[in-house]
Structures are given as C-alpha cells and as structure tokens.
N, C-alpha and C positions, 0 to 999 in steps of 0.2 A: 821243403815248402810246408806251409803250416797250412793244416788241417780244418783252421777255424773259418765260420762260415763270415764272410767278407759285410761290412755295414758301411753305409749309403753314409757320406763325409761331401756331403756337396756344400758349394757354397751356401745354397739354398738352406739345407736343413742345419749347419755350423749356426746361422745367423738365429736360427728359430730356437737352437739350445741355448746361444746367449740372452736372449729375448727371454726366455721361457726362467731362467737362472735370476736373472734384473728384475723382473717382476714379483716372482716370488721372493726374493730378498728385499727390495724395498716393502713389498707387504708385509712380511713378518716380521723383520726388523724395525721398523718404526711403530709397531703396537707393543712390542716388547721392552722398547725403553721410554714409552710417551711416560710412563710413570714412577722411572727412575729418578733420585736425584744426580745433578750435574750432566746434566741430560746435555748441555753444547760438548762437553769433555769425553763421554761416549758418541754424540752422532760426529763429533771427529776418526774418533779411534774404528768407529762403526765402518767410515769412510773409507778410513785405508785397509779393514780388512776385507770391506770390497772390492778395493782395488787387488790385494793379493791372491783375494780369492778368483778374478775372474783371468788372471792372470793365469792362473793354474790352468783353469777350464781352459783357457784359449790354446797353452801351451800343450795338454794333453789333444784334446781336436786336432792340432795343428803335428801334432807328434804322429796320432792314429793316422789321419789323413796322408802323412808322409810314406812312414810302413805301405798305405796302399798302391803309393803311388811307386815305390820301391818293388815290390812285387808286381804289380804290373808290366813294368819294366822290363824286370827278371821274365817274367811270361814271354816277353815280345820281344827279345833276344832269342831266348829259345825257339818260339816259332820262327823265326828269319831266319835262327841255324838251321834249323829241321826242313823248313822252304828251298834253303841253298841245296841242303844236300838228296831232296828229293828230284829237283832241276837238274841236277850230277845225273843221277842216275836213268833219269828219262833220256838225257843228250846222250848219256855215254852207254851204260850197263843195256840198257833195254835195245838201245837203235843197234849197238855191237852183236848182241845176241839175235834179233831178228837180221841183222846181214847175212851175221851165218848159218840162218835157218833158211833160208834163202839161198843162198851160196851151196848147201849140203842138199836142197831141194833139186835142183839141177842137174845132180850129179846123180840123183833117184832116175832121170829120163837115161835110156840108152844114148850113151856115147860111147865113140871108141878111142877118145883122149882119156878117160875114167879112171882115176885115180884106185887101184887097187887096193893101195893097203890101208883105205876109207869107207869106212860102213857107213855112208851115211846115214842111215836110217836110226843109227843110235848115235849118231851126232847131233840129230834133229830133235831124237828124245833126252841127248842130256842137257841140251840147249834152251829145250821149252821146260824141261825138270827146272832149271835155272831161274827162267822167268818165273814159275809160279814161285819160289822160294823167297825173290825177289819181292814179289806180291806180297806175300805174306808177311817177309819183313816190315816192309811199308805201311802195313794195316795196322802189325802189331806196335812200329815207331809212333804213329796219329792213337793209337788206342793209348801210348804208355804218357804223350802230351795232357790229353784229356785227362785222365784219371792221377796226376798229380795232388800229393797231400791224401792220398787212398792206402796208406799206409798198413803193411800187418806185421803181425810178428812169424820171419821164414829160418826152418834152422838149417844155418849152413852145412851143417855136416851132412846131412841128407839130401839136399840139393846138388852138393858136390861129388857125392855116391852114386846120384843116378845119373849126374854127367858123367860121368867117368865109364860107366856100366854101356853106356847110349854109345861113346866114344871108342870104345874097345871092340863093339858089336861089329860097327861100320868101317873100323881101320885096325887090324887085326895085329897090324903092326906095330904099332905106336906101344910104347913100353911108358907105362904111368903110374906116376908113386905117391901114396896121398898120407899127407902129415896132418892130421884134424883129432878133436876133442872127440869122446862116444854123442855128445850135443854142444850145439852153441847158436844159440837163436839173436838174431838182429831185427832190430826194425826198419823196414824197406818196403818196396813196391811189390804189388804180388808177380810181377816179371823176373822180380829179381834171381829165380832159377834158370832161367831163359837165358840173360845174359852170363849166368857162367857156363851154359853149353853152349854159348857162341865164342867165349874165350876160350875154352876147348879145341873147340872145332878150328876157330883159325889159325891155334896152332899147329895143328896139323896139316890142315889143307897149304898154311903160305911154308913149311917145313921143304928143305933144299937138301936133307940128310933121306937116304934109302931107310934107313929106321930110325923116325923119328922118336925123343924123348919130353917129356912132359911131366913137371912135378905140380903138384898142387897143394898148397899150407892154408890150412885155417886156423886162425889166429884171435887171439886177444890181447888189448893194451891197453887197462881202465876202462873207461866207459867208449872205449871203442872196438869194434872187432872189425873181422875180414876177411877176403881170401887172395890168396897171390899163387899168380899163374906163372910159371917159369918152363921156357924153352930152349931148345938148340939151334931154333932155326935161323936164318938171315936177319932179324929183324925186322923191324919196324922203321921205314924210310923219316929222316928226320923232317920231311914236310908233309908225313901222314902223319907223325907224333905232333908235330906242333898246331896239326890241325885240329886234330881231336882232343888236344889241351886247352887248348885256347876258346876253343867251341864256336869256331867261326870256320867256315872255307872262301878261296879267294882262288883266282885262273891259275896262279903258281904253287897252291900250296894247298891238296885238296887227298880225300881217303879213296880208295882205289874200291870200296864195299860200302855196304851200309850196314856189317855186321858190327861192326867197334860203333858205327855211331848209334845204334842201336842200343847197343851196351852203353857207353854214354849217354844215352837218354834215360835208363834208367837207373842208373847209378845214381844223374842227376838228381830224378824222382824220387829218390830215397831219401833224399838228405847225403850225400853221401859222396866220398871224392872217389877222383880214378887215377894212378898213376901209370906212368910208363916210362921204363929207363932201358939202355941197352949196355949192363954192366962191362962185358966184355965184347972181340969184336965182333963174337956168334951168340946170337940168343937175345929173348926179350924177357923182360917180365914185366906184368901187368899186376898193380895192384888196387884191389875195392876195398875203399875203408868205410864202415857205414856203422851208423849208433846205435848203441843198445838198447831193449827196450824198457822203458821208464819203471 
C-alpha cells in the first residue's frame, strides 16, 4: 500500500481544475499571439494544442481518480476479509472456549460423578489464558488494518533470532535450525516480527510428531527478500490454505485460528506476499516474500 497522503478527485473539484486550466489558457494565449503574424494559422494550431493539452489533464485526473478508487477497493476487501474472520471467531473460538469454561466450572462444585483425571481449575485457566490471547490477536489484527502504508525498515535476521529464542523457551522440545545472513533488513509493517513468531508458534502448536522440527531460511533474490518457515507437522488443510490465499472465508472453506490470518494481514501491510505449499505428504512451508528498502 502506498504511503502517500490521498487527494480529494471529486467530481466537484476535477471540474474546477478544468475550469481553472481553460481560463488561464484562453487568457495568456490570446495576448501572446494578438501580435503575431498569421495570427488565424497559430489560433488554429493554438486550438489543437488545447485540445491535447486538456486531453492530458483529463486523462491524468481521471488516471489519479482511478488509483483512488482502486485502493479503496483494495481497503474494503480487506476489511470484509478481516469482518468475516472476526465473525469466525466470536461464533466459534470464543463461544467454544467459554462452553468449556463453563463445562470445567461444574466440575469445580463437589460431585461424585467427577472426572479425576481433570484439574479443572487449570482447564479454566488455560481456557481463559486462550481468550485473552484471542483478544489480543484481534486488537493487534484492527491495529495492523489501520496502520497500513506505516511502513519501516525491520531486519529479518534479528526478528527471526528472537523468535526462535521465545520458541525454544516455551517448547523445549522443538529442534530449530536457522539458515540467515549476519543482516538483512526489509521494508514492511512494524508487526512484521510478530508474524514470524506466530509462524513459529503454529508450527509447533498444530505439530502431530512427539519432537517436533522446524527450519527457518532467510533469504534474498534481487530486490526481494524473505523468510520461509519449514515444518514436519500435518499440514495445513487444503480449505485453510485456500482460504488464507485467496483472502476471503466462506461456511465451507474457513481457518480454524486467527494466527495465519494475522500473519496475512500483515504480510499484506507490508507490500508483500505470503505463500504456502505442502511439498510432501508431511510438513508445510510458509513463505513471506516482502521488498527491500529503497
């Protein structure tokens, strides 16, 4: 998304730049040749270069004007993606989570049907640990919308250093191997560390292996760089990849988190793509391609 600050292409004020253009050329141009010779043979030629010239004028207005309306667009796709996938999460993530906080609450009264080998009391706190995390997702998804075209320069190698550090703290098992330059700075959103400790994290968390594995490459190719995230685990279900490719959700084909859409939102925000393939028939890799800076 571009950076630049948006100008006012209304009907209204198009009309007043052609207006403002027509006046000042019929004014200077007819003082300018009243005292030329062959003065019909230039107010011909004078003619058509008005004609070309406003031709120009019309077509750049009408070029800007478009751009805006192009990017707005663009905007209002986004938000409708971001709307659908916040509606997911209140219908599903949140009302699932307070069932079971509700559910594990119950089981807190003395009964003697009571499930033994259920604490519930830290099912209730990993349950509401979830919702706020949830939260916080959500706030920082509307924060990463807004601040679109807020562009900085982030270096990956150090972003992917203290994920990895954050990663290994928390999951002690996870075995991670990072292929990166000593720097390599991109220009992107300043979340953009955020989403590669959410590409971290969910490879471990959705991992179906007792020690899971995790590689991470940071890359260049021209004036592109990047980082690609590579795992073991199950994959990525081909109607959550197409969902978050496509950047639309529908009742049949939607993301089971709001972490990748998260990550997609700011990948977006960056300028910048996101892929996802599942080479073989275990493992995914996620790759963020995003521009260098100028």
């Amino acid at each position: 998304m571009s950076g630049d600050a948006p100008f006012d292409l209304s009907p209204r004020r198009v009309a007043l730049i052609y207006a403002a253009f027509g006046f000042l050329w019929v004014a200077t141009s007819d003082s300018l040749v009243a005292g030329l010779p062959n003065h019909d043979l230039i107010q011909t030629v004078k003619g058509w270069l008005f004609v070309v010239l406003s031709a120009l004028l019309v077509y750049v207005l009408v070029d800007r004007s478009q751009s805006e309306l192009d990017r707005t667009s663009e905007q209002l796709e986004s938000t409708l993606a971001h709307t659908s996938v916040l509606h997911r999460i209140l219908r599903h993530d949140i009302r699932n989570a307070c069932t079971a906080i509700l559910g594990y609450a119950e089981l807190v009264e003395p009964r003697d049907d009571a499930d033994a080998n259920t604490d519930p009391v830290e099912a209730i706190r990993e349950r509401a640990s979830r919702l706020v995390e949830v939260s916080d997702e959500v706030a920082l998804l509307r924060t990463v919308e807004l601040a679109e075209g807020n562009e900085v320069d982030v270096d990956l190698t150090s972003a992917v250093t203290d994920a990895v550090e954050d990663l290994e703290m928390e999951y002690p098992a996870v075995q991670v191997s990072v292929a990166s330059p000593e720097t390599l700075v991109a220009r992107a959103h300043p979340a953009l560390p955020r989403s590669i400790a959410e590409l971290l994290d969910n490879a471990v968390v959705h991992s179906d292996c007792d020690d899971p594995e995790v590689h991470v490459g940071v890359w260049q190719l021209g004036e592109v760089v990047g980082v690609t995230v590579t795992d073991n685990g199950p994959g990525i279900p081909d109607a959550e990849r197409e969902a978050l490719l496509s950047g639309s959700e529908t009742p049949l084909s939607h993301t089971s988190g709001v972490g990748l859409w998260l990550v997609r939102a700011i990948v977006d925000a960056s300028g910048g793509s996101l892929d996802i393939s599942t080479p073989k028939s275990h493992g995914t890799v996620v790759t963020v391609s995003l521009p260098r800076p100028a």
